[in-house]
N, C-alpha and C positions, 0 to 999 in steps of 0.2 A: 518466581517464574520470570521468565525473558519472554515479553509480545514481541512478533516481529510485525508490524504496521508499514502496509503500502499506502504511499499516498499519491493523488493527482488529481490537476487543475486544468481545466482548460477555458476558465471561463474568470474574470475580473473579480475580488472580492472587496469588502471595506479597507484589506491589507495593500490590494493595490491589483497590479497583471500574477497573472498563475504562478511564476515564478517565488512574486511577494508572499501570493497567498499560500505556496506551499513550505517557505522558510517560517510563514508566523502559526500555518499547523503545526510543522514539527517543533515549535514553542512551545505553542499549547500544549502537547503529548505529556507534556510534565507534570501536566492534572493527574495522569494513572501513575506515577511511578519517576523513578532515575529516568532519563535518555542517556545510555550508553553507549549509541553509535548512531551515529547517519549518514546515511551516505550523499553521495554527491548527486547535484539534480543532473535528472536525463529529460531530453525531449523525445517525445514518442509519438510516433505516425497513429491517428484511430485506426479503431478496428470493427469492424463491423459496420457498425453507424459511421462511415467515412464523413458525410457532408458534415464536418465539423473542425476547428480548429483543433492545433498540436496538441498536445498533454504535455504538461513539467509533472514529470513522476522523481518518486525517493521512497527510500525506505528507512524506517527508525526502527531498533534496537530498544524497548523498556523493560526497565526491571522495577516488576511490580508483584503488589498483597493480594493484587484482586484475581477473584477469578477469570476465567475467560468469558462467560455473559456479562458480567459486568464491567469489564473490558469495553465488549461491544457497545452496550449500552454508551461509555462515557466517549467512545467513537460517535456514534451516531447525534450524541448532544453537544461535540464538537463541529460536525458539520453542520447541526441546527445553527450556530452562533454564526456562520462563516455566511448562514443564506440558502443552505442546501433545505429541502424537501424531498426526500426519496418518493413519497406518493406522485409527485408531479414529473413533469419531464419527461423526455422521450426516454425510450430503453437503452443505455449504453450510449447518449445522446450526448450534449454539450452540458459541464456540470462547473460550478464553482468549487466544488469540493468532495473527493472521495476519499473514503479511510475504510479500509480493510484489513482486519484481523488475520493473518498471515498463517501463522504458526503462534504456538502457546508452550515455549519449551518443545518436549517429543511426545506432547499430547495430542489424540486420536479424539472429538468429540462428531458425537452428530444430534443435534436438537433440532426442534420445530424452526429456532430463529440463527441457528449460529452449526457452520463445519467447519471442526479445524483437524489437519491443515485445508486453507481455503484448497476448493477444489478445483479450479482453473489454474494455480498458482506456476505448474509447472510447466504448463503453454504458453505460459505470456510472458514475453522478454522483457518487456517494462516495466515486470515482476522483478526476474533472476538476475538481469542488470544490477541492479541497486544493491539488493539481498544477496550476492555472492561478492560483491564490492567488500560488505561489512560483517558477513558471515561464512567466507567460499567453504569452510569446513561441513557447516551446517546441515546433518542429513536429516532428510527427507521422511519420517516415521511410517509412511507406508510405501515409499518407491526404495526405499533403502540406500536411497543415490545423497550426496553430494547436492551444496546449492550449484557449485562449480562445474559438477556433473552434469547435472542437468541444465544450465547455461550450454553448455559445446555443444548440446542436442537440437538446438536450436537455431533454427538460419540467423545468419548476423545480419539483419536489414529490419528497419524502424524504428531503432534506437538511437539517438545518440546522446552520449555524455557530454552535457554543459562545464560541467567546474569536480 
């Protein structure tokens, strides 16, 4: 299976500024699997929770054994490592590290703890930025679109490409 994992920082971690701490996530990542691809970092305006600094978002590419709970799982105990707490902190607020479970291949789940494909995935430009960088083929299992597709759907403002 190919995880597609989004990642973003907007807050300092042991690795250093967001930027650092999202080059020694997409490190890490290699605990689940091959990293296959990644993309290049972008800075991204918040959303919602605006009173907070940028985000260094990316996306990686793993080709992994694991299921996709257990995926999650080694998501979440990477961001434990980094300093992250999901009980704590504001909602969508200023974070040292987030990693989210993208897509699983063109698997459809929905559990108590885990949907894939993530269900925001296709609103959020700091998503299809990165993810259409390293996948533009890559359709959609239930919009039946294009990652690339569904990038042009979206207004070009709050993103920009770093490197």
């Amino acid at each position: 299976m190919i995880a597609y994992v989004g990642i973003g920082s907007n807050r300092a971690s042991h690795a250093g500024p967001p930027a650092e701490t999202v080059k020694a996530a997409l490190a890490a990542l290699s605990e689940l699997g091959e990293v296959v691809a990644q993309s290049s970092l972008y800075e991204t305006e918040p959303l919602e929770y605006t009173e907070q600094p940028v985000f260094i978002n990316a996306v990686a590419a793993v080709r992994t054994e694991l299921l996709p709970e257990a995926v999650l799982g080694k998501l979440l105990e990477v961001e434990r490592c980094f300093g992250r707490d999901r009980k704590t902190g504001i909602p969508k607020g200023p974070r040292v590290l987030d990693l989210d479970l993208l897509m699983a291949d063109d698997q459809v789940l929905h559990t108590p703890t885990l949907t894939v494909p993530h269900p925001a995935m296709a609103k959020r430009r700091f998503v299809l930025a990165p993810l259409a960088e390293i996948a533009p083929g890559l359709r959609h299992p239930l919009l039946h679109k294009t990652m690339r597709e569904l990038l042009r759907e979206l207004p070009e403002e709050g993103v920009r490409r770093l490197s």
